[in-house]
Predicted model as a PDB file, atoms N, CA, C, CB and O in Angstrom, pLDDT in the B-factor column:
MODEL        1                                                                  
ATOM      1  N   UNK A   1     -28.342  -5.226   8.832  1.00 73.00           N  
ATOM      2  CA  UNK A   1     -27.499  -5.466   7.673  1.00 73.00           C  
ATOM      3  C   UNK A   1     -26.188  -6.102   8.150  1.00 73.00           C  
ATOM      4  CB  UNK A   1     -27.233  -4.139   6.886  1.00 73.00           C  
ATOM      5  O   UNK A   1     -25.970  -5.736   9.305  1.00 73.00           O  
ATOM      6  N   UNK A   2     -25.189  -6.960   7.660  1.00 85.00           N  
ATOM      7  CA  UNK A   2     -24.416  -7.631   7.352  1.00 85.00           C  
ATOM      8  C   UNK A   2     -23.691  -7.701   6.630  1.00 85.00           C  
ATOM      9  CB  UNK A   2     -24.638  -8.169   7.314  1.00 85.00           C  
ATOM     10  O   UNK A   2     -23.980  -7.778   5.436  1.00 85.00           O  
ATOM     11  N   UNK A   3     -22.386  -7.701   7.109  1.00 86.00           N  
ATOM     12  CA  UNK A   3     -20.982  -7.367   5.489  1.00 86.00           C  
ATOM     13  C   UNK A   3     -21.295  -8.603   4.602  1.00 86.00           C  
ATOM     14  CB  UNK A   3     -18.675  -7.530   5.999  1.00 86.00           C  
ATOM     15  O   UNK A   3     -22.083  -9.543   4.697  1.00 86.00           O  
ATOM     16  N   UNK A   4     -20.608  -8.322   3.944  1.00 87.00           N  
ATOM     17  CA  UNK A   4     -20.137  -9.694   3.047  1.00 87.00           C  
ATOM     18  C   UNK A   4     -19.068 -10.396   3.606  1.00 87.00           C  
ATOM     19  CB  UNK A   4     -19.633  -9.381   1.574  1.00 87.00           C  
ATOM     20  O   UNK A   4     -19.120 -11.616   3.762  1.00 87.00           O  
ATOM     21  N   UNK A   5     -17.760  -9.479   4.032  1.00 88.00           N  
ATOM     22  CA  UNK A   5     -16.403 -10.217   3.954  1.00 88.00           C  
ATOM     23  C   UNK A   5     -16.478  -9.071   5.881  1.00 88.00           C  
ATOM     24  CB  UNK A   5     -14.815  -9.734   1.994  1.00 88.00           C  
ATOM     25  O   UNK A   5     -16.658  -7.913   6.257  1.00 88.00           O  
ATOM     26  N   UNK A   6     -16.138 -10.737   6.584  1.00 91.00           N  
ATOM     27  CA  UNK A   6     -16.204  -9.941   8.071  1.00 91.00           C  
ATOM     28  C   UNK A   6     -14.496  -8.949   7.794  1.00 91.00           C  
ATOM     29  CB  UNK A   6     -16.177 -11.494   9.895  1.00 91.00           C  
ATOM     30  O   UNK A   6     -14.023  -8.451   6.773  1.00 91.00           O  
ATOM     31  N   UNK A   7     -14.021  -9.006   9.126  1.00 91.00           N  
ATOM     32  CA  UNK A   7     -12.619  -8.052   9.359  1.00 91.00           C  
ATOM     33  C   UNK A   7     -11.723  -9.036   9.121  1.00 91.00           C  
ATOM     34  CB  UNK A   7     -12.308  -7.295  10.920  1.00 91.00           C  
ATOM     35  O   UNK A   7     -10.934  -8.988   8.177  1.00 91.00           O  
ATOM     36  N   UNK A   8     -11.778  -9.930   9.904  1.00 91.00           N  
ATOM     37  CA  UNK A   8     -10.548 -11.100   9.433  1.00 91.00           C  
ATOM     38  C   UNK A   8     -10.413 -11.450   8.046  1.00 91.00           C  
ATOM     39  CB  UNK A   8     -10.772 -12.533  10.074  1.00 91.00           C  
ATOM     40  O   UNK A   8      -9.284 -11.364   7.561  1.00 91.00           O  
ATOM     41  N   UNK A   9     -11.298 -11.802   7.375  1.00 92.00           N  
ATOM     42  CA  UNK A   9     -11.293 -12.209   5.829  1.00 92.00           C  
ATOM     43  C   UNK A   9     -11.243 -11.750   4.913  1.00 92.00           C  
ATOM     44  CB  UNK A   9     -11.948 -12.646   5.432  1.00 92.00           C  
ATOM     45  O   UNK A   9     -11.138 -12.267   3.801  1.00 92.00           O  
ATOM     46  N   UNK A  10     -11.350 -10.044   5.376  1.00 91.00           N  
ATOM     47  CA  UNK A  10     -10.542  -9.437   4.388  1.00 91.00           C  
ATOM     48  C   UNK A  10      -8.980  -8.794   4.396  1.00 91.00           C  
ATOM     49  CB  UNK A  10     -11.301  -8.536   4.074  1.00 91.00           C  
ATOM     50  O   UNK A  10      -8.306  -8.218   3.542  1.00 91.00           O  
ATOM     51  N   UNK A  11      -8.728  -9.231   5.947  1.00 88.00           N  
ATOM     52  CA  UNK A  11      -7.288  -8.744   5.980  1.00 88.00           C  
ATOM     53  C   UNK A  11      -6.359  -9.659   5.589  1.00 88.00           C  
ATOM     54  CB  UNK A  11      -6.881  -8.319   7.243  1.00 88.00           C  
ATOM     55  O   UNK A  11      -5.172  -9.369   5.439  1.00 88.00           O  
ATOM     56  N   UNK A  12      -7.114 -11.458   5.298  1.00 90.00           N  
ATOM     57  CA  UNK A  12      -6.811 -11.914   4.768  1.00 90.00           C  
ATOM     58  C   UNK A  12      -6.925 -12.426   3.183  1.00 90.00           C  
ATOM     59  CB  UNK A  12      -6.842 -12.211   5.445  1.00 90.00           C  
ATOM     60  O   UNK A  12      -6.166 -13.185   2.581  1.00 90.00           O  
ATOM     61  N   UNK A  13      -7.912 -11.874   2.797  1.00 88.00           N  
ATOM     62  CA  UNK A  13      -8.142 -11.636   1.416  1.00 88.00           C  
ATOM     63  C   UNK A  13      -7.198 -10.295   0.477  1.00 88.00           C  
ATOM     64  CB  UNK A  13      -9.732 -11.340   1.451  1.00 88.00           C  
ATOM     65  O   UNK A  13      -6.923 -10.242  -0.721  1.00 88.00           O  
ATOM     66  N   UNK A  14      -6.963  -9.563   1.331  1.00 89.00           N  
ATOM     67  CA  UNK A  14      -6.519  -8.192   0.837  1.00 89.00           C  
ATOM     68  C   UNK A  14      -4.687  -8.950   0.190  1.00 89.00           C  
ATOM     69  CB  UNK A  14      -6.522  -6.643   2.567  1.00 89.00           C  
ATOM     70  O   UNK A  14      -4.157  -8.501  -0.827  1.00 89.00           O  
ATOM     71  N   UNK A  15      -4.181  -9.838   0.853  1.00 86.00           N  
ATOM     72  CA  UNK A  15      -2.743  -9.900   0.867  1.00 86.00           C  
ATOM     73  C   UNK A  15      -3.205 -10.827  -0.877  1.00 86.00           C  
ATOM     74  CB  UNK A  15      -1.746 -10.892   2.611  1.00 86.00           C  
ATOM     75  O   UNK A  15      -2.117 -11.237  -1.281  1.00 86.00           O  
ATOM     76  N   UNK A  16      -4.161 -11.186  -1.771  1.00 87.00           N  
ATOM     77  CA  UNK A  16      -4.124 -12.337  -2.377  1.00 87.00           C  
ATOM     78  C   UNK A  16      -4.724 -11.494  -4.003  1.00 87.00           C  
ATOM     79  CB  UNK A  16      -5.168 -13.693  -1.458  1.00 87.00           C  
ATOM     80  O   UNK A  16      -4.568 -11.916  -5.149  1.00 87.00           O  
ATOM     81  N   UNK A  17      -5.384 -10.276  -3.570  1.00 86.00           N  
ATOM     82  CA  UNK A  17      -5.763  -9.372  -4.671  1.00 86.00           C  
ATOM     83  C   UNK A  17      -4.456  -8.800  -5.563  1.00 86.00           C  
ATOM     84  CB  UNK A  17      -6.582  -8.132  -3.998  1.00 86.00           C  
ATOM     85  O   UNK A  17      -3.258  -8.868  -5.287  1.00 86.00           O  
ATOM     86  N   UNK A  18      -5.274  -8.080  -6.999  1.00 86.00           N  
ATOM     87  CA  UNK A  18      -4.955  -7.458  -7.665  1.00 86.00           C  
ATOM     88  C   UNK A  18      -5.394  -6.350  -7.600  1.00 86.00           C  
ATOM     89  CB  UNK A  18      -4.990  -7.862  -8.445  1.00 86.00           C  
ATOM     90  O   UNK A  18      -6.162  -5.913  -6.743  1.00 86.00           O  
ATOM     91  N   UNK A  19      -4.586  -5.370  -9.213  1.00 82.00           N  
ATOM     92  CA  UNK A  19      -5.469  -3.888  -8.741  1.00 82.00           C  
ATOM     93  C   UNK A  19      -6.871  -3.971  -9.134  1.00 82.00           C  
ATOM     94  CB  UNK A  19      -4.895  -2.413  -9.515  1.00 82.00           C  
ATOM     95  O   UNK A  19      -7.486  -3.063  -8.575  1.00 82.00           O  
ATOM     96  N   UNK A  20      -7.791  -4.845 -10.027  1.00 85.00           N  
ATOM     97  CA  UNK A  20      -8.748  -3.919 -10.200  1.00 85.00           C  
ATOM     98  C   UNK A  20      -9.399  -5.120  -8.694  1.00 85.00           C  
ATOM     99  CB  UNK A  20      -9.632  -3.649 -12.134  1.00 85.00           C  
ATOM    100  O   UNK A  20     -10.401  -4.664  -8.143  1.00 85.00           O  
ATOM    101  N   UNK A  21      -9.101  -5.904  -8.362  1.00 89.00           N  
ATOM    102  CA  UNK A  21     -10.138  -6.366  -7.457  1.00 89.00           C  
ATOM    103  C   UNK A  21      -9.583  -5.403  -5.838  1.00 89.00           C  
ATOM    104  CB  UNK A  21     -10.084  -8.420  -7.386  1.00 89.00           C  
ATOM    105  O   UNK A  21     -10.160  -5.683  -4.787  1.00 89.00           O  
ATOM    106  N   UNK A  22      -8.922  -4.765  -5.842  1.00 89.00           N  
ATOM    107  CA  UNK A  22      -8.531  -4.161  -4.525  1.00 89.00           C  
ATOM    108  C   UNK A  22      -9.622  -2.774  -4.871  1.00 89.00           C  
ATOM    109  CB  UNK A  22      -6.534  -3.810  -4.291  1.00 89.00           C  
ATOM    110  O   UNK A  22      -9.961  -2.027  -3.953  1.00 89.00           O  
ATOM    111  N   UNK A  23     -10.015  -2.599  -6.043  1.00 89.00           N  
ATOM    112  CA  UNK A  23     -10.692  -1.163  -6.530  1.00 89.00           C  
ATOM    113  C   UNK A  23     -12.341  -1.410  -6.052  1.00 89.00           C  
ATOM    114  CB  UNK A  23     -10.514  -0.871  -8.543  1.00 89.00           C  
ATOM    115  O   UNK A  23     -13.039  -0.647  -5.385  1.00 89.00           O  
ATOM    116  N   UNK A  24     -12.807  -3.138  -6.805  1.00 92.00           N  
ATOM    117  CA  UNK A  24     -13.412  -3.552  -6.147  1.00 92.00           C  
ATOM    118  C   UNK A  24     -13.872  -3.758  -4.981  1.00 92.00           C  
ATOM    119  CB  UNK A  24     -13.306  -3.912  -6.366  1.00 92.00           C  
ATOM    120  O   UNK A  24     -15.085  -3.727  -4.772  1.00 92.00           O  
ATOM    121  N   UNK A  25     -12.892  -4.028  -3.930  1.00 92.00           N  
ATOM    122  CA  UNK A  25     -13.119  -4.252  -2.484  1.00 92.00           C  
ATOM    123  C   UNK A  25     -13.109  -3.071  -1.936  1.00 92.00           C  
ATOM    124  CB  UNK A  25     -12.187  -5.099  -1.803  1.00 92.00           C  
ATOM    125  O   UNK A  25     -13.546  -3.018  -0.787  1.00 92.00           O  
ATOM    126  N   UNK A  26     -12.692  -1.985  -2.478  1.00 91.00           N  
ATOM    127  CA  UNK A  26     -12.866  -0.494  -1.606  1.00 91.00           C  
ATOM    128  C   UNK A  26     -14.360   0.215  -1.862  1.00 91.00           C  
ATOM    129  CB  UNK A  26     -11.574   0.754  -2.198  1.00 91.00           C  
ATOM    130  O   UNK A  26     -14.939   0.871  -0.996  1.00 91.00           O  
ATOM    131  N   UNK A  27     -14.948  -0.065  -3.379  1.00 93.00           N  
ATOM    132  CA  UNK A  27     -16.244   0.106  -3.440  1.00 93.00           C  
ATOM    133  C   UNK A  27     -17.459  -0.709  -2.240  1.00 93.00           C  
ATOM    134  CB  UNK A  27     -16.415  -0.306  -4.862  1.00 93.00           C  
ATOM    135  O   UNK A  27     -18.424  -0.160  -1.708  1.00 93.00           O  
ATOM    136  N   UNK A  28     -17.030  -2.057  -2.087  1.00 92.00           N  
ATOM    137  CA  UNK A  28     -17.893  -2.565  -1.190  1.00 92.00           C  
ATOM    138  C   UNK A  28     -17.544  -2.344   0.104  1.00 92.00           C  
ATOM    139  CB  UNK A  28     -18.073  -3.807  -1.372  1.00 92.00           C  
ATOM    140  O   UNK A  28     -18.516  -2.371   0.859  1.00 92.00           O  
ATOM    141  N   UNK A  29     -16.222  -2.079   0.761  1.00 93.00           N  
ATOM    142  CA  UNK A  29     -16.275  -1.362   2.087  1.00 93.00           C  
ATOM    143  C   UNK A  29     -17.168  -0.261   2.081  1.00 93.00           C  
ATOM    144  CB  UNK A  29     -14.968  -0.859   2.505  1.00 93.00           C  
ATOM    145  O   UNK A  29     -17.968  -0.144   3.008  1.00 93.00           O  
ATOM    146  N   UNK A  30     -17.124   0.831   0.851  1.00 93.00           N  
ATOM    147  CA  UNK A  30     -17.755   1.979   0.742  1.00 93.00           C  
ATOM    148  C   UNK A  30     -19.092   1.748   1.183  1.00 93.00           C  
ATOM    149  CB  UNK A  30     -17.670   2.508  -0.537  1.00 93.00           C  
ATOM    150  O   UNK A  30     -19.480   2.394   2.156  1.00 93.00           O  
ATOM    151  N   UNK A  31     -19.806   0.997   0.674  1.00 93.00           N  
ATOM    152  CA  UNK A  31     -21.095   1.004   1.062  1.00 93.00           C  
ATOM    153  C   UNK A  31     -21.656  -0.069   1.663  1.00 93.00           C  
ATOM    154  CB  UNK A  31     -21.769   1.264   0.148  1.00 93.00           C  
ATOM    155  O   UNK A  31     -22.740  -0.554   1.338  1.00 93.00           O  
ATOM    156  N   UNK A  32     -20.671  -0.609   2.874  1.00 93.00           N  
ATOM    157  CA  UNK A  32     -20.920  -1.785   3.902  1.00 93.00           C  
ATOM    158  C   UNK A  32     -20.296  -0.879   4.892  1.00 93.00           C  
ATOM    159  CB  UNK A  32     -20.179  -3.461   3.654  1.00 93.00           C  
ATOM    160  O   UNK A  32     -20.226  -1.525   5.938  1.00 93.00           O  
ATOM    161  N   UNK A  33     -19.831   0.250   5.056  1.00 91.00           N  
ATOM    162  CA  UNK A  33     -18.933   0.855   6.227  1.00 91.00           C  
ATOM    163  C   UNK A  33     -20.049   1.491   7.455  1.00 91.00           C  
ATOM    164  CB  UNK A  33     -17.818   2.259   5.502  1.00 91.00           C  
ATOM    165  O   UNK A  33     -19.950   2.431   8.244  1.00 91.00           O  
ATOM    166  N   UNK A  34     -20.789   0.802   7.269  1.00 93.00           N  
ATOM    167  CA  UNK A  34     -22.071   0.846   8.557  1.00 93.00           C  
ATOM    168  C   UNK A  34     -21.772   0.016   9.442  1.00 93.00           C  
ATOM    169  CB  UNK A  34     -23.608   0.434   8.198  1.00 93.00           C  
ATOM    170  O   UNK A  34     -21.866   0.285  10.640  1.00 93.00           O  
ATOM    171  N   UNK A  35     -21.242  -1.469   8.851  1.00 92.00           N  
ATOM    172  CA  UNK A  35     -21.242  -2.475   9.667  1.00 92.00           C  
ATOM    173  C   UNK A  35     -19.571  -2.981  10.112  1.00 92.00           C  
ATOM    174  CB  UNK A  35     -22.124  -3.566   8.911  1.00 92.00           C  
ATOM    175  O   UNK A  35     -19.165  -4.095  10.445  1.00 92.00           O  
ATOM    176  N   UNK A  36     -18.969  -1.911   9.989  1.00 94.00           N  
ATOM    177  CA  UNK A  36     -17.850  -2.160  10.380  1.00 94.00           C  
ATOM    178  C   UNK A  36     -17.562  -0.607  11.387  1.00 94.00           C  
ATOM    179  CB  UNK A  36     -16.871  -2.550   9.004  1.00 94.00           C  
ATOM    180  O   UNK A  36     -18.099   0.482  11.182  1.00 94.00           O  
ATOM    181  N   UNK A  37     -16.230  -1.061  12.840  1.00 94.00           N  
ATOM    182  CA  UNK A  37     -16.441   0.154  13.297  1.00 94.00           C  
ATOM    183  C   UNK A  37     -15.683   0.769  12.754  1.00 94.00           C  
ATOM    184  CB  UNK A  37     -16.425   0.376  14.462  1.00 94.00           C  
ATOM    185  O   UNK A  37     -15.180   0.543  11.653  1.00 94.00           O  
ATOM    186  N   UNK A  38     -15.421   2.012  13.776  1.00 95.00           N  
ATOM    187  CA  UNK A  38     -14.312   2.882  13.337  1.00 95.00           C  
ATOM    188  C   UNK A  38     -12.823   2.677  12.886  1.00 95.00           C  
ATOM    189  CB  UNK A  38     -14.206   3.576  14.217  1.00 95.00           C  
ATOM    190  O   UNK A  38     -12.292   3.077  11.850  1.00 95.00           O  
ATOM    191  N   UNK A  39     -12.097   1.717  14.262  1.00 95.00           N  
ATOM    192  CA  UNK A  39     -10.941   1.481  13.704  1.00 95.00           C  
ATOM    193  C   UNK A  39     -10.722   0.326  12.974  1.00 95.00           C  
ATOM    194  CB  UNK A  39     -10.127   1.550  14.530  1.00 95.00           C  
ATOM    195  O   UNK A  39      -9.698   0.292  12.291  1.00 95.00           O  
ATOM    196  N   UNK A  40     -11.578  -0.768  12.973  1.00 94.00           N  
ATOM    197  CA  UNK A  40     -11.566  -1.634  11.709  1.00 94.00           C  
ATOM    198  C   UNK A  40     -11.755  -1.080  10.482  1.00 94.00           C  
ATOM    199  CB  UNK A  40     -12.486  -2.574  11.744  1.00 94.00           C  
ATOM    200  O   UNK A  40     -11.594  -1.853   9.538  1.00 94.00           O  
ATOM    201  N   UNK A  41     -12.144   0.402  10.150  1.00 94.00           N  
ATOM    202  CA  UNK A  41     -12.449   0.849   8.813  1.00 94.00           C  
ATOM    203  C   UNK A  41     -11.360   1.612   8.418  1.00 94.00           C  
ATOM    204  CB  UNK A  41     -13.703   1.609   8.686  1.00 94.00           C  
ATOM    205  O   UNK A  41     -10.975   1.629   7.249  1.00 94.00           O  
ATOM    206  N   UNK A  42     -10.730   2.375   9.493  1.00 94.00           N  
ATOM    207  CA  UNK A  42      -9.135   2.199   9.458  1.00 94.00           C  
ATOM    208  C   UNK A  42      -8.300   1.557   9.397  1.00 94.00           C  
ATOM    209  CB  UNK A  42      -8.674   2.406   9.982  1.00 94.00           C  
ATOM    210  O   UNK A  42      -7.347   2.041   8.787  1.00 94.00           O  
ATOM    211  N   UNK A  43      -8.133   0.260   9.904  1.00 93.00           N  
ATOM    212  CA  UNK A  43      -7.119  -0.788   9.353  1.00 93.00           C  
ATOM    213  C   UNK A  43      -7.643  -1.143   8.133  1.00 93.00           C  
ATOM    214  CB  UNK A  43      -6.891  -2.080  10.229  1.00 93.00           C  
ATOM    215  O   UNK A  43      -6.607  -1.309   7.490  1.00 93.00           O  
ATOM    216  N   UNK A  44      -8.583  -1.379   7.353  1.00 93.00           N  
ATOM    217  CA  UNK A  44      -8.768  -1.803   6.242  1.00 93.00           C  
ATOM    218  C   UNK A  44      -8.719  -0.655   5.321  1.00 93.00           C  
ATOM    219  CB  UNK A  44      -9.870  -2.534   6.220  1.00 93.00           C  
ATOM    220  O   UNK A  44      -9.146  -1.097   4.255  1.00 93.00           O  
ATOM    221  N   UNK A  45      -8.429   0.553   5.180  1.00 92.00           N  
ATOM    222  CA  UNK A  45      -8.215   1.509   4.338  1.00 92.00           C  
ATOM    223  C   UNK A  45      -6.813   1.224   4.449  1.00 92.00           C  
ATOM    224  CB  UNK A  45      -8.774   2.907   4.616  1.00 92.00           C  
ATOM    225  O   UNK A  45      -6.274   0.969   3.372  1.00 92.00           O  
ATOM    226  N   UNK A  46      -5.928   1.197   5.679  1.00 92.00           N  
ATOM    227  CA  UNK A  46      -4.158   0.838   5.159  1.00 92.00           C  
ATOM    228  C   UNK A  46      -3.987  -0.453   4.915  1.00 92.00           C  
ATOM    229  CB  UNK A  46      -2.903   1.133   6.292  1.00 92.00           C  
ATOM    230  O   UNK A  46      -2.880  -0.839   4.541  1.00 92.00           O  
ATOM    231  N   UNK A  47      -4.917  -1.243   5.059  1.00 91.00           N  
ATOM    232  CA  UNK A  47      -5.016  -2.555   4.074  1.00 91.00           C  
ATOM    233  C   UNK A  47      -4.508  -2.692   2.995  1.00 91.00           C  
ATOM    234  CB  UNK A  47      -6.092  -2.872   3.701  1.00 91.00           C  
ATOM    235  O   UNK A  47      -3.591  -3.394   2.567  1.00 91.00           O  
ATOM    236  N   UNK A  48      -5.561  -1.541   2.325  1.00 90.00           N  
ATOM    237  CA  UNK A  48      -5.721  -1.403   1.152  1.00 90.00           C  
ATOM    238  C   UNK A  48      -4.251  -0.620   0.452  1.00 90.00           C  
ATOM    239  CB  UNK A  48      -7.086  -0.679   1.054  1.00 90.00           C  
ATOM    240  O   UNK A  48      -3.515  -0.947  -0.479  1.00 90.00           O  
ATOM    241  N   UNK A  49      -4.254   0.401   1.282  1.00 89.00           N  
ATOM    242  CA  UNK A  49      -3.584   1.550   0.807  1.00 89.00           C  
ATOM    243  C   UNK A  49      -1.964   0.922   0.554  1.00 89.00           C  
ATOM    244  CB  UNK A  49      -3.736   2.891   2.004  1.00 89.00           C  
ATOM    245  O   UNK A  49      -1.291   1.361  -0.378  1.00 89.00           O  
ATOM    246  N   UNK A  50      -1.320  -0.359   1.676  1.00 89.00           N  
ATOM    247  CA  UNK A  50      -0.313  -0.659   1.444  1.00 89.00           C  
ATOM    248  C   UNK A  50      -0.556  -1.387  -0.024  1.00 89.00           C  
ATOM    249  CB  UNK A  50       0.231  -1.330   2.576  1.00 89.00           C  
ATOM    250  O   UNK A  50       0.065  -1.118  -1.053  1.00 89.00           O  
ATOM    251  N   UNK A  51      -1.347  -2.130   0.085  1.00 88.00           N  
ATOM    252  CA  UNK A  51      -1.198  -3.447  -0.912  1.00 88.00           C  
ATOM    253  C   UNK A  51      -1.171  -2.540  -2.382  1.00 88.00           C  
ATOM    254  CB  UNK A  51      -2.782  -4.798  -0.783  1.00 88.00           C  
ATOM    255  O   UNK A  51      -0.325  -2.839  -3.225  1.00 88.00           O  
ATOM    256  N   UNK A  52      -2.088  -1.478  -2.627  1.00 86.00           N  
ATOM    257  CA  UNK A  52      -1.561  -0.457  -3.865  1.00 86.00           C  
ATOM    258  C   UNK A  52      -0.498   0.223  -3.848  1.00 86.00           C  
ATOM    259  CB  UNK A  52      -2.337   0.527  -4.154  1.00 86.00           C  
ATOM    260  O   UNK A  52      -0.061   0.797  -4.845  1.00 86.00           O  
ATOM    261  N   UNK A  53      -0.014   0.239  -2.837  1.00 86.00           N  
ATOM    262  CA  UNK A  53       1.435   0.612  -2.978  1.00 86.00           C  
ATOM    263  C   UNK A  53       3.001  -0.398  -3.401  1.00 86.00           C  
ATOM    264  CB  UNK A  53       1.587   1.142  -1.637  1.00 86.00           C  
ATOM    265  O   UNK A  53       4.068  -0.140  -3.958  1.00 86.00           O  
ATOM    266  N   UNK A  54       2.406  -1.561  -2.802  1.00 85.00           N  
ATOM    267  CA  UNK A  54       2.928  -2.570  -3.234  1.00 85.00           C  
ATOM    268  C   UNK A  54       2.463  -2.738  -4.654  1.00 85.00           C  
ATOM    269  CB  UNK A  54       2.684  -3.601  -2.388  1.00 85.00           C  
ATOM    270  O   UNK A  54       3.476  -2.963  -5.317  1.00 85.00           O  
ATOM    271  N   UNK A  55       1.781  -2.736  -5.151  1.00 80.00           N  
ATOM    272  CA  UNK A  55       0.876  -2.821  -6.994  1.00 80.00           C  
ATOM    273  C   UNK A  55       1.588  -1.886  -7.730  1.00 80.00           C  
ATOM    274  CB  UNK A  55      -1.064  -2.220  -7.185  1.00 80.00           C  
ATOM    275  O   UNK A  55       2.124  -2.301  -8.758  1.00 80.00           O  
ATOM    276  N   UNK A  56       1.699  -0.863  -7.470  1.00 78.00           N  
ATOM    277  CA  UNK A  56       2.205   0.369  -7.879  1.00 78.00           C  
ATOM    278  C   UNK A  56       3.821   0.125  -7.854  1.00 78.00           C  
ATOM    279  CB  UNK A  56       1.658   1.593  -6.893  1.00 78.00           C  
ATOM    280  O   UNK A  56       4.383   0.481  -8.890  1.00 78.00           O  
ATOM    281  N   UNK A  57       4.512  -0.330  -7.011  1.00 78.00           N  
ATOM    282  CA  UNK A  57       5.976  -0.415  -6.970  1.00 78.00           C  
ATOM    283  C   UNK A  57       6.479  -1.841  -7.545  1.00 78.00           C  
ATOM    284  CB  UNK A  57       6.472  -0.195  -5.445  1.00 78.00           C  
ATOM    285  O   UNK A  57       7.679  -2.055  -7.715  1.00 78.00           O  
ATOM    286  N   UNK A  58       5.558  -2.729  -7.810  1.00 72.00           N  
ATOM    287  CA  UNK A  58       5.735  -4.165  -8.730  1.00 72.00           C  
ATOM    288  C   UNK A  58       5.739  -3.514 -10.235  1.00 72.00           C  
ATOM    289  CB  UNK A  58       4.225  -5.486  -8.509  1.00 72.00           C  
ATOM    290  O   UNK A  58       6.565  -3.672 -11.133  1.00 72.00           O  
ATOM    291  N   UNK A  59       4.790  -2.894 -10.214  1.00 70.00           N  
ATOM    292  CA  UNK A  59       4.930  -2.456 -11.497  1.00 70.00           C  
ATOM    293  C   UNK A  59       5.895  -1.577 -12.528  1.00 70.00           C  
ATOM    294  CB  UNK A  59       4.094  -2.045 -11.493  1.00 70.00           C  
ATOM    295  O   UNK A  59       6.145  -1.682 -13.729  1.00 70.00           O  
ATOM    296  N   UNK A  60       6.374  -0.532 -11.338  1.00 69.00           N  
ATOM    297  CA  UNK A  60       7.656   0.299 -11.963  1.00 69.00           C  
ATOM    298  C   UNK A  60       8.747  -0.381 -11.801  1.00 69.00           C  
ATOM    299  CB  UNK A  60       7.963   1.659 -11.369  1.00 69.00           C  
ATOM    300  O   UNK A  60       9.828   0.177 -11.988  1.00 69.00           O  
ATOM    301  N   UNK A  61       8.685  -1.640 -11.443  1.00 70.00           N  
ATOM    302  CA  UNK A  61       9.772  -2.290 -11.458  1.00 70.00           C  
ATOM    303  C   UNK A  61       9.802  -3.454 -12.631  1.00 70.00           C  
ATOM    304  CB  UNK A  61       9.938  -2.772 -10.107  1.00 70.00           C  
ATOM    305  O   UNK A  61      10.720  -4.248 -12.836  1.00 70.00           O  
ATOM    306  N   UNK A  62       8.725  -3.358 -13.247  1.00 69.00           N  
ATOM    307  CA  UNK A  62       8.614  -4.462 -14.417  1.00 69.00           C  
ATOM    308  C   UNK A  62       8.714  -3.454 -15.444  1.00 69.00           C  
ATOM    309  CB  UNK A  62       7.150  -5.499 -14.524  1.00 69.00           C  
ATOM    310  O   UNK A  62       9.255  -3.698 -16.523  1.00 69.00           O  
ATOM    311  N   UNK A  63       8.172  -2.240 -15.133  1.00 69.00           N  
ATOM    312  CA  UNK A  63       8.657  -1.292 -16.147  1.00 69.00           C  
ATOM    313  C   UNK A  63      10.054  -0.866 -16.486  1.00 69.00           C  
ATOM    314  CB  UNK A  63       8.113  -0.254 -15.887  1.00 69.00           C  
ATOM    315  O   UNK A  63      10.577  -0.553 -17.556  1.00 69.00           O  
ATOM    316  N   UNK A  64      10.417  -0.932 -15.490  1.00 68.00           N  
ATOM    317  CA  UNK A  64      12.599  -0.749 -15.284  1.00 68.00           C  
ATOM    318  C   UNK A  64      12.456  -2.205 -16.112  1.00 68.00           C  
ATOM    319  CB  UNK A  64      13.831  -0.892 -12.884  1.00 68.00           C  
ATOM    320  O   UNK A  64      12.529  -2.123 -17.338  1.00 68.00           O  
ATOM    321  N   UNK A  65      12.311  -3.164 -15.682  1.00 64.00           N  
ATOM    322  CA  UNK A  65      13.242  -4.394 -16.306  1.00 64.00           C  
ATOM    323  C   UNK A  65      12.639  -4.404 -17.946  1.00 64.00           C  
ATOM    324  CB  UNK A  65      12.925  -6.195 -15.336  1.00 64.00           C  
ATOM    325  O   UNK A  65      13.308  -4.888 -18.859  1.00 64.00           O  
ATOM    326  N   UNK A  66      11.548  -3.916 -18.116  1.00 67.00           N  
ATOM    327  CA  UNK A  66      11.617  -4.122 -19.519  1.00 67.00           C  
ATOM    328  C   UNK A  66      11.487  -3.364 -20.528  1.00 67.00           C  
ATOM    329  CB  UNK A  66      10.985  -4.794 -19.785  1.00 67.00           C  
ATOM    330  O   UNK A  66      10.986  -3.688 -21.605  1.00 67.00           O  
ATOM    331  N   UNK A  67      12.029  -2.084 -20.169  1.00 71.00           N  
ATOM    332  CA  UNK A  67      13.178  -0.966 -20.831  1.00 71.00           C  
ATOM    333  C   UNK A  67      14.272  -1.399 -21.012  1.00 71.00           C  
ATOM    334  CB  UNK A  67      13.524   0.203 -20.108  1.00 71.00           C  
ATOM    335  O   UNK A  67      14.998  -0.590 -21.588  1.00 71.00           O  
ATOM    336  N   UNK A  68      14.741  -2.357 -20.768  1.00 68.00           N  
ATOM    337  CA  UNK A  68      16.232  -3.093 -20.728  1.00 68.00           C  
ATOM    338  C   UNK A  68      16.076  -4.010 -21.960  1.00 68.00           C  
ATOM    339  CB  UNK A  68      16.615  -4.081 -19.174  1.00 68.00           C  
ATOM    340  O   UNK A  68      17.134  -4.210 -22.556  1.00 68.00           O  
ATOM    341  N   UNK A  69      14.909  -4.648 -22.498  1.00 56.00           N  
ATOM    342  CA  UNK A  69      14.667  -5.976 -23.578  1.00 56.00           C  
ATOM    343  C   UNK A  69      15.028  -5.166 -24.553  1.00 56.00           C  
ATOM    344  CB  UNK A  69      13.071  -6.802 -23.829  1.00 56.00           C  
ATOM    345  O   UNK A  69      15.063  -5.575 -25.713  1.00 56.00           O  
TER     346      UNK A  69                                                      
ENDMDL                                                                          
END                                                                             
């Protein structure tokens, strides 16, 4: 078996997502995490984990600015 998206292309794919496609891409690590090792399945969980944190803090910040309109 064979990923879809090797290690490089999704660490470069990860910086270009949204939330539901980052929700997306954690389902298909989920059940491609055979073909990836250990600590590549760790860097791509804080991949992930920053870039929703970044999602999450864009957003309470559009929420601050438009409590203000």
């Amino acid at each position: 078996m064979r990923a879809t998206y090797s290690f490089p292309e999704i660490k470069s794919l990860v910086r270009s997502l949204d939330y539901s496609s980052v929700n997306i891409l954690e389902e298909l690590i989920e059940e491609e995490k055979d073909c990836f090792s250990i600590p590549e399945l760790r860097a791509i969980n804080r991949f992930i984990r920053v870039k929703n944190r970044q999602l999450v803090g864009n957003e309470v910040k559009s929420e601050f600015l438009l409590s203000f309109n």
